[in-house]
C-alpha positions in Angstrom: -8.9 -1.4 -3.5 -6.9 1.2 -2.2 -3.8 3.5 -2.2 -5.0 7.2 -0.9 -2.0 9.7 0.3 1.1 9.9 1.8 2.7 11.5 4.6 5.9 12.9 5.4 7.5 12.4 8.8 11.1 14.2 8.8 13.1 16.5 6.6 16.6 17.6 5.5 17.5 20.0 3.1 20.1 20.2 0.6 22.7 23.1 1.4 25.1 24.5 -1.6 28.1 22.9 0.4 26.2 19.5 1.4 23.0 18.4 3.4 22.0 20.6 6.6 20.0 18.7 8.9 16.9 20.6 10.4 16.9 22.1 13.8 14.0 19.3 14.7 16.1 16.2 13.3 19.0 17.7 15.0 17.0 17.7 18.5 15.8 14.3 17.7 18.7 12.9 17.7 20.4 14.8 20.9 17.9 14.0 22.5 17.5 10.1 21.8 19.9 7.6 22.8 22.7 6.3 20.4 21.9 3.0 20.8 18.9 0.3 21.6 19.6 -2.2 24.6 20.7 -4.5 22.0 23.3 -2.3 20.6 21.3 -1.0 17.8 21.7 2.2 16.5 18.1 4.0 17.0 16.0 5.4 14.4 17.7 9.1 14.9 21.4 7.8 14.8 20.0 5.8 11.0 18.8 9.7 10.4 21.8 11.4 11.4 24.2 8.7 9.6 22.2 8.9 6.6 22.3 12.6 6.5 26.4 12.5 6.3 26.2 10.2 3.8 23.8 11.9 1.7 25.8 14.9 2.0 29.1 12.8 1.1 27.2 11.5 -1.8 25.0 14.2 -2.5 26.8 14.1 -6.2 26.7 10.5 -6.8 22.9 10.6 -5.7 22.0 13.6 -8.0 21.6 16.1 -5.7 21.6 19.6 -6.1 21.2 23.0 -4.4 17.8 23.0 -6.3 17.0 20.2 -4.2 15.5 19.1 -1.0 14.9 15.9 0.8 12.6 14.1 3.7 12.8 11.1 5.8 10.2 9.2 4.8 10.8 5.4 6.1 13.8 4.1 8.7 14.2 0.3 8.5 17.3 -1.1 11.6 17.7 -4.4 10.8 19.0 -6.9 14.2 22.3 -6.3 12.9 23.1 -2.6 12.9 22.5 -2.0 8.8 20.3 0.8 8.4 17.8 1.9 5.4 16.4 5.3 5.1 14.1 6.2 2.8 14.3 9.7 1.5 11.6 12.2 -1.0 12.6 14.7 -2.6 11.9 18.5 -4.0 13.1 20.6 -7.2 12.8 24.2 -6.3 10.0 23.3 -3.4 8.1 21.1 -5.9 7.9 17.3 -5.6 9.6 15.3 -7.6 7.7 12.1 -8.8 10.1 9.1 -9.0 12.5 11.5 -6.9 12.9 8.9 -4.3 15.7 7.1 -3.2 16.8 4.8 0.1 20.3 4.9 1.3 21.9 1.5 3.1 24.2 2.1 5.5 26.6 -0.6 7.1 26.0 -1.5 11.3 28.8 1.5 12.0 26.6 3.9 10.1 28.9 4.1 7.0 27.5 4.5 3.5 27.6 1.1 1.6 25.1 2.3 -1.8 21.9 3.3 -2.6 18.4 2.5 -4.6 17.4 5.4 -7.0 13.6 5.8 -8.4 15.1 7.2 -11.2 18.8 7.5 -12.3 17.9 10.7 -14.4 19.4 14.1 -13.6 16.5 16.3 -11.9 16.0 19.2 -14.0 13.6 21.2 -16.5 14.2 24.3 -17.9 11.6 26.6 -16.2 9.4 26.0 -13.2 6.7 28.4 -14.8 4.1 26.4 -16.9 2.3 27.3 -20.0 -0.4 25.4 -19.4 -2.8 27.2 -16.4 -3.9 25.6 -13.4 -8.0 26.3 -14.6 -7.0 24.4 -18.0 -5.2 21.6 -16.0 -8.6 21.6 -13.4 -10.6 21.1 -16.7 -8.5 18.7 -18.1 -8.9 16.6 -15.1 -12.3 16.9 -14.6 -12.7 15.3 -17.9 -10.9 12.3 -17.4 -12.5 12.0 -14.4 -15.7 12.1 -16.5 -14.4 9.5 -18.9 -13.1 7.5 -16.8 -17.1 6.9 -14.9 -19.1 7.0 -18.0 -22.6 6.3 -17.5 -22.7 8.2 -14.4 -24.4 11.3 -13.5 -21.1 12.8 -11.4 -22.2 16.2 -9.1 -19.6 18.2 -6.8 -17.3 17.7 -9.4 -13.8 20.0 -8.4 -10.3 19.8 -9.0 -7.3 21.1 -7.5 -3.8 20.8 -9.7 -0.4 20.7 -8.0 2.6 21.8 -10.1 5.3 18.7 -9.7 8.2 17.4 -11.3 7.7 14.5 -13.6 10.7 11.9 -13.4 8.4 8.8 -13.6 7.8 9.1 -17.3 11.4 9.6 -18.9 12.9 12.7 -19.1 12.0 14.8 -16.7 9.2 17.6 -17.0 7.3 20.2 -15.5 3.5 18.6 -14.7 0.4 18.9 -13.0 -0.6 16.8 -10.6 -4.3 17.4 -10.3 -6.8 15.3 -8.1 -10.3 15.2 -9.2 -13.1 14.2 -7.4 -16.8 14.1 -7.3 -20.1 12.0 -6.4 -21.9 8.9 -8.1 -25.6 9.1 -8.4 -25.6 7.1 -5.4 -23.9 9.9 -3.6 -20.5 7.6 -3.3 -17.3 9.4 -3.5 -15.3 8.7 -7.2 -11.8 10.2 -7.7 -9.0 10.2 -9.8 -5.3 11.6 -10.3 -4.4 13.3 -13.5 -0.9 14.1 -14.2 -0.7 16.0 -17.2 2.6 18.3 -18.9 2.5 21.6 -18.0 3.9 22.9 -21.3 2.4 21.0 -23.9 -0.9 19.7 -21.6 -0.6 15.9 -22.9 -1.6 13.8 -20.2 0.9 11.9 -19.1 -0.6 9.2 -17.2 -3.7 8.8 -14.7 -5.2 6.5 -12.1 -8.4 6.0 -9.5 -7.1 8.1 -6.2 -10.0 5.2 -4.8 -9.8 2.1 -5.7 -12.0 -1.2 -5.6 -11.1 -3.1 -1.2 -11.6 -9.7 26.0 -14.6 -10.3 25.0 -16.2 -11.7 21.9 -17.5 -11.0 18.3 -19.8 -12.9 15.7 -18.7 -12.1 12.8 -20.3 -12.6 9.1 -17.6 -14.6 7.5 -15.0 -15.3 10.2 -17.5 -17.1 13.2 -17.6 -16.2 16.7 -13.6 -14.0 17.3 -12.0 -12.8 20.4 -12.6 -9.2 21.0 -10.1 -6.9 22.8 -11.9 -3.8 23.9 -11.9 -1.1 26.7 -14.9 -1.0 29.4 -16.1 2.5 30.0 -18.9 2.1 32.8 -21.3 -0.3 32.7 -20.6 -0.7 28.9 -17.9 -1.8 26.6 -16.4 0.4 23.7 -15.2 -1.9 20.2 -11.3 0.0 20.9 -8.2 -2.0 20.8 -6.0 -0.6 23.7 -3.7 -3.5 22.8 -3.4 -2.6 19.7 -2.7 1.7 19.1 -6.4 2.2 20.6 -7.2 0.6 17.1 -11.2 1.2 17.2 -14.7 1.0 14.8 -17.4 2.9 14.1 -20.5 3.5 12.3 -20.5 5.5 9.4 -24.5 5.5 9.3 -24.3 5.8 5.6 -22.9 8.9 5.0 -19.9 9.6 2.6 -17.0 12.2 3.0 -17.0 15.6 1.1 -13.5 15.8 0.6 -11.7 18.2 -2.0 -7.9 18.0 -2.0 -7.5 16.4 0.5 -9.5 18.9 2.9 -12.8 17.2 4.1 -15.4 19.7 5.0 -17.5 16.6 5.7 -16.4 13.2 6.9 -18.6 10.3 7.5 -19.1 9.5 11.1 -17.4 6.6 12.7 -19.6 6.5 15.8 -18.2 4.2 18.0 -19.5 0.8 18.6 -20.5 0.0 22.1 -22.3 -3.6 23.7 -23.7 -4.2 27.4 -22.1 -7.2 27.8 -19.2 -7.5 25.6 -20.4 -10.2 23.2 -20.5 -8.5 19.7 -23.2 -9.4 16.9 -24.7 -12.3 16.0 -23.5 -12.7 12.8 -26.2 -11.5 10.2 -26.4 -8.3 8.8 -29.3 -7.6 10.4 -27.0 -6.2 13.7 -25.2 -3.4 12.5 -22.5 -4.6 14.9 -21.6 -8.1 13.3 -19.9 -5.6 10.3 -18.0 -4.0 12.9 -17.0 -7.7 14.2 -15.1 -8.5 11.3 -13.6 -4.6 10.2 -12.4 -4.8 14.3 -11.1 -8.7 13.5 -9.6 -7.9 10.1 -7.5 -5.0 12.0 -6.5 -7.2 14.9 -5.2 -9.8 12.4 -3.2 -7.6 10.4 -1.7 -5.6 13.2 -0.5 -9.2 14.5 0.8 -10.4 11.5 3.1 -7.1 10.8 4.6 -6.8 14.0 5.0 -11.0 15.0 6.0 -11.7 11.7 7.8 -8.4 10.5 8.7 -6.4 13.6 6.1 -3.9 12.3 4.3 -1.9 15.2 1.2 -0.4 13.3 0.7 0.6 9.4 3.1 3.4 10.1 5.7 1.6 11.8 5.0 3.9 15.0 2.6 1.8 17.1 -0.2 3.9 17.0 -3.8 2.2 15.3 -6.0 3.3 12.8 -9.6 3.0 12.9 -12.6 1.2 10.7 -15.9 2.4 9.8 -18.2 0.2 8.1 -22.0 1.0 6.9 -20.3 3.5 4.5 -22.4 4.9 2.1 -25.3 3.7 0.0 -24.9 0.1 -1.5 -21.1 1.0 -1.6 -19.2 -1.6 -3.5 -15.9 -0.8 -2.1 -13.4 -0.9 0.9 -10.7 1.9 1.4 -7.5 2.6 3.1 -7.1 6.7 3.1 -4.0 8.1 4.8 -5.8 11.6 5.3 -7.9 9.9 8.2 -5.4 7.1 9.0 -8.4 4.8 8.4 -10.4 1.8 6.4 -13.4 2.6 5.4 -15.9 -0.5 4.3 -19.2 -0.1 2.4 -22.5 -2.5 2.7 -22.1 -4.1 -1.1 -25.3 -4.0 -3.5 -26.3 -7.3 -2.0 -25.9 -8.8 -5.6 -22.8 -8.0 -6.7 -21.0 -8.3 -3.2 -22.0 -8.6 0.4 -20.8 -6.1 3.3 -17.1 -5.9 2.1 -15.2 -6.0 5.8 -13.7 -10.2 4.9 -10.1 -10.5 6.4 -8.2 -11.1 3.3 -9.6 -7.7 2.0 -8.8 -5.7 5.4 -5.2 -7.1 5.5 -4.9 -5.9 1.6 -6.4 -2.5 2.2 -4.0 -2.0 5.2 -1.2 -3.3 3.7 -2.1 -0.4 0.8 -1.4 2.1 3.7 2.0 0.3 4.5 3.1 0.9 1.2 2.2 4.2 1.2 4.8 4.7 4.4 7.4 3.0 2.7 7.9 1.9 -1.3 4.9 4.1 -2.5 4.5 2.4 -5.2 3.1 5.0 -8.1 -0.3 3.5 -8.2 -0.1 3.2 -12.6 1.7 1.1 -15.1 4.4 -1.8 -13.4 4.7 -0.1 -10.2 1.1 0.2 -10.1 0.8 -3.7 -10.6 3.2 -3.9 -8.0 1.5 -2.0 -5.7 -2.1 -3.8 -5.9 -0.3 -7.8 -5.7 1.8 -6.2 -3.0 -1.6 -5.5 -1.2 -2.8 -9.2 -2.6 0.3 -10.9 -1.3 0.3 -9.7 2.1 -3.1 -9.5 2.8 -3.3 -13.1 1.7 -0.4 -13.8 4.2 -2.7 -12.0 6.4 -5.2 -14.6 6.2 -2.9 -17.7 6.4 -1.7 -16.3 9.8 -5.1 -15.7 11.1 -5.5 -19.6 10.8 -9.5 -19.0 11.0 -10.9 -22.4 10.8 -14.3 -20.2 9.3 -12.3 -18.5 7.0 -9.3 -20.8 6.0 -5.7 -19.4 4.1 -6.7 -19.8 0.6 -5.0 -18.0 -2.8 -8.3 -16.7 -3.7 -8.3 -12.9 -3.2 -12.4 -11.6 -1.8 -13.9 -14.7 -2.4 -16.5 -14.3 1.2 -17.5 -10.8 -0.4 -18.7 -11.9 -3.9 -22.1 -12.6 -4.6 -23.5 -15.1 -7.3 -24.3 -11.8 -9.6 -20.5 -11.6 -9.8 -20.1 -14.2 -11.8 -16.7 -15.9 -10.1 -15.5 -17.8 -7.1 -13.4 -14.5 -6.4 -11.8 -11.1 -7.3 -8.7 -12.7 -8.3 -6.8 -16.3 -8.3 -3.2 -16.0 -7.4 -2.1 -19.4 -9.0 -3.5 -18.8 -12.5 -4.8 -15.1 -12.6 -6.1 -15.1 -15.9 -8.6 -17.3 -14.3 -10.6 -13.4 -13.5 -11.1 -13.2 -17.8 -8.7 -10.1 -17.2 -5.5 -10.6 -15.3 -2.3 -11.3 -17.1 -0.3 -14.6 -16.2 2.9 -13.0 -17.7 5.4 -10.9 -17.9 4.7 -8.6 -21.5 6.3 -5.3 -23.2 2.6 -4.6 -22.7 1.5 -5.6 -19.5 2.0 -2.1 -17.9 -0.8 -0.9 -19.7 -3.4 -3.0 -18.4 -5.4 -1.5 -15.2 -3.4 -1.8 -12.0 -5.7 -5.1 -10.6 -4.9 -6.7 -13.7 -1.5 -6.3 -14.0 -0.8 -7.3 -10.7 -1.5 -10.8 -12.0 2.1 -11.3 -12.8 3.7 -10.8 -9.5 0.6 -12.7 -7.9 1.4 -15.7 -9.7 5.2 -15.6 -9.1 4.0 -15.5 -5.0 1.6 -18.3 -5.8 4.5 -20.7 -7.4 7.2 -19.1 -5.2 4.9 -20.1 -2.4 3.5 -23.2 -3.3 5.1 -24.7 -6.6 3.6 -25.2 -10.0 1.0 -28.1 -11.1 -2.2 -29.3 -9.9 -2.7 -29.8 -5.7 -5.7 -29.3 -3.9 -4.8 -26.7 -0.5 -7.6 -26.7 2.7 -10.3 -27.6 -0.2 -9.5 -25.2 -2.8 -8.0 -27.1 -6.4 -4.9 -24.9 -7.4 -3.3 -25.7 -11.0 -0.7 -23.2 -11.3 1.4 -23.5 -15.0 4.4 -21.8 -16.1 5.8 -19.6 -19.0 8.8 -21.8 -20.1 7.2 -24.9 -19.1 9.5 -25.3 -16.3 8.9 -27.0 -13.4 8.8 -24.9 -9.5 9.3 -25.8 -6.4 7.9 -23.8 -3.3 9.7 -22.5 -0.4 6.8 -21.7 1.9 4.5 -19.1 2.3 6.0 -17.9 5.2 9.2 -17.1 3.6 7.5 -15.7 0.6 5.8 -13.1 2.5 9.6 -12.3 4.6 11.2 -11.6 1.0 8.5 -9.6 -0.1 8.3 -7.4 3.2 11.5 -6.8 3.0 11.9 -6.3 -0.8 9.2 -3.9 -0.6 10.8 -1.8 2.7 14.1 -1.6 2.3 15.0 -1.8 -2.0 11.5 -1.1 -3.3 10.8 2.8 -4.9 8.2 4.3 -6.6 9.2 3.9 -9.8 9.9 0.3 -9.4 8.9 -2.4 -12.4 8.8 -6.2 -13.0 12.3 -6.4 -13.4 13.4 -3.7 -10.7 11.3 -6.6 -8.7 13.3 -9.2 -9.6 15.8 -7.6 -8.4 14.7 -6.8 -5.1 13.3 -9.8 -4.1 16.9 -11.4 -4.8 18.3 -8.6 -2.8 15.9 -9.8 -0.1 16.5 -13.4 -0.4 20.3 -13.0 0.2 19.9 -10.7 2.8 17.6 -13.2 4.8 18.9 -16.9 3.3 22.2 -16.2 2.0 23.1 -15.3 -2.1 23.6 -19.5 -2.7 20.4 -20.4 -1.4 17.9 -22.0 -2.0 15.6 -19.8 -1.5 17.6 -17.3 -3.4 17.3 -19.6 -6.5 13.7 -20.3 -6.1 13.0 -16.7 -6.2 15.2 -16.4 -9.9 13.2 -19.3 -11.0 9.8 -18.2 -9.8 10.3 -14.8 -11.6 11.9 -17.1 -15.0 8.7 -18.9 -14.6 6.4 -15.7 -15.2 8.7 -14.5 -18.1 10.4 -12.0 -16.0 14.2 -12.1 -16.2 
């Protein structure tokens, strides 16, 4: 299940005396009010503060007049205090693990900052050794490796020079993205970052991964429908929701290189006569598009009622879904190129039509993390990034309160099929329950694959949530134990997913670990409950109780 691309929504650039806001940010901000109706400062006054402070502590921050930055994120709390989230470049490249979010107190003034990296960004020559073609090829072999067994056609590759400050000391890289077909025809991918003196690869990971009227639905019953009537017929678009809308993608697959699609899938938009949707079987096309259309609605709700979140983006504007995608496709997909999910059928063995709310809500939460932490989707912060999509898209389904599809801590278990094997993808309370996932905190646990390592954080939320030892929750037995034998008590899930928002928003980076975690989520917990709280001490002892200290 998915993290695809990221994209950048304001700049400033680092001037030899300080940091020069751009003639747009400049505008913005001249041309936007100072204040909300509430006294809040807007998101162009957090912008225009954080600029002077960035320039005032351009030294403290690492910044040079070999460097750049963008606004990425802008978080205003209800108090005034203001995050912005910044990237950054080295000699126009980007610098992986280069960003950074400055806080700023309610009057705008700098109060300190969270780093990616602490390291001074720098390498000795922008001009690699290794060529782009030998990088391509490089890349094109993992790819390879990493699918064996498969036939892959339209293989390419396109390499990006970056700046490596991820993985120690930073280096001059490639950042190549390699993609191809299966001998299905489905779309396979992966990123290859490799040193561009000595070609060593340096890490890689799946650029895909595996994920009013009315509408019956295949796993969620009959669900109101919010749609827009266009003559005598009804479209499947939100217009309550950013126009949020779904379509079929007839199964067809994108032909997309770099990020440049000469091909995409169709999303034909769904229309009815009579504004009641499906019937429930996969025998209507439409009853798909009833839970994709359902699983947005859901999510949407939950981020802005429970976070103040308007949209994936944070700008109110929707996404869309299409579902029928590809042939026997075993997958689900957030991809920032189209600002879109993307469901497949399922083999029919393996897993069913793959469009259940708890995987929606993690596959868009995937595209909130791309707007915000950006979690580097490999080692820790890879972990991170998949439970991050686990937690909240679990919180996803508890605030649906679907009486067809209850809140459970079982993560795809509608979509899996007896040839699976399991109950579900993955069990939050004890996740080495999967035969894969790790419980605990290890030295080692970064160098498991990403769903696997996410075990760790997704049994903190379990215990942080709900408490160790056995209970039984809407039907569903839970035993959940503990690394030092300790025993936990839960806060709520509600307050679980508020800490984790908000750790992930405003202290989260892309470089973050386990214990960079920790961290965060304290930071949260004071911020929301006060530093001698107890939900502040659950969360230490939540985080003790998978190892993590």
């Amino acid at each position: 299940m998915s993290r695809i691309r990221q994209h950048i929504r304001g700049s400033r650039r680092l001037a030899t005396t300080g940091v020069a806001a751009t003639t747009a940010a400049l505008l913005a901000a001249a041309l936007s009010p100072a204040a909300h109706a509430d006294g809040r400062p807007t998101r162009a006054t957090a912008v225009e503060n954080a600029a002077s402070a960035v320039a005032a502590q351009a030294k403290n921050l690492g910044l040079t007049s070999a460097q750049d930055t963008s606004v990425r994120d802008v978080i205003v709390d209800g108090n005034g205090t203001q995050h912005v989230r910044y990237d950054r470049t080295y000699h126009q490249l980007p610098v992986l693990g280069g960003d950074f979010v400055v806080h700023l107190a309610p009057d705008g003034a700098y109060r300190s900052a969270d780093r990616a990296t602490g390291a001074r960004i720098s390498v000795p020559s922008t001009t690699p050794r290794l060529s782009a073609p030998r990088a391509a090829g490089l890349a094109v072999n993992a790819l390879r490796a990493a699918n064996l067994g498969e036939r892959l056609r339209q293989v390419k590759a396109k390499p990006e020079l970056v700046v490596d400050a991820l993985h120690g000391a930073p280096k001059l890289a490639w950042r190549t993205n390699a993609a191809g077909r299966d001998s299905l025809g489905n779309p396979v991918a992966r990123t290859v970052l490799t040193d561009a003196v000595t070609g060593a690869q340096i890490d890689a990971w799946d650029s895909i991964e595996t994920a009013t009227g009315d509408g019956r639905s295949l796993y969620g019953g009959t669900v109101p429908m919010e749609t827009t009537q266009s003559g005598s017929s009804y479209q499947l678009k939100d217009p309550t929701r950013g126009n949020t809308y779904t379509g079929d993608a007839e199964g067809k697959t994108d032909l997309c290189f770099f990020g440049i699609c000469f091909i995409r899938a169709p999303a034909t938009l769904f229309t009815d006569a009579d504004n009641h949707w499906g019937t429930g079987t996969t025998a209507d096309r439409a009853s798909a598009a009833v839970d994709a259309q359902y699983g947005t609605n859901e999510t949407w709700d939950y981020y802005k009622n429970v976070h103040g979140r308007s949209g994936i983006a944070g700008d109110g504007k929707g996404s869309y879904n299409r579902v029928h995608y590809g042939n026997k496709y075993n997958n689900a997909f957030w991809d920032d190129s189209c600002f879109c999910m993307t469901y497949g059928d399922g083999d029919g063995t393996t897993f069913g039509p793959l469009v259940a709310l708890d995987v929606a809500g993690h596959e868009m939460s995937h595209g909130v993390t791309s707007k915000t932490a950006r979690l580097t989707y490999s080692g820790e912060s890879g972990g991170l990034n998949e439970a991050t999509s686990d937690i909240l898209g679990t919180m996803v389904e508890w605030y649906a309160n679907n009486s067809s599809d209850q809140g459970d801590y079982l993560i795809g278990e509608k979509i899996v099929k007896p040839g699976f094997g399991k109950a579900a993808l993955r069990f939050m309370d004890k996740p080495s329950k999967d035969g894969s996932s790790a419980d605990y905190w290890s030295s080692s646990v970064g160098n498991l694959d990403v769903h696997y390592s996410s075990g760790v954080a997704n049994h903190f939320a379990y215990l942080l949530s709900e408490g160790s030892g056995a209970k039984t929750i809407n039907g569903v037995d839970y035993n959940s134990p503990t690394y030092n034998g300790s025993t936990v008590t839960g806060i709520g899930r509600d307050k679980v997913g508020k800490i984790w928002y908000r750790a992930l928003t405003v202290y989260m980076t892309s470089s973050t670990n386990y214990k960079g975690a920790r961290t965060a989520t304290l930071n949260a917990a004071k911020d929301l409950y006060g530093a001698g709280s107890a939900e502040y001490d659950a969360v230490a002892a939540a985080w003790s109780a998978v190892n993590v200290n």
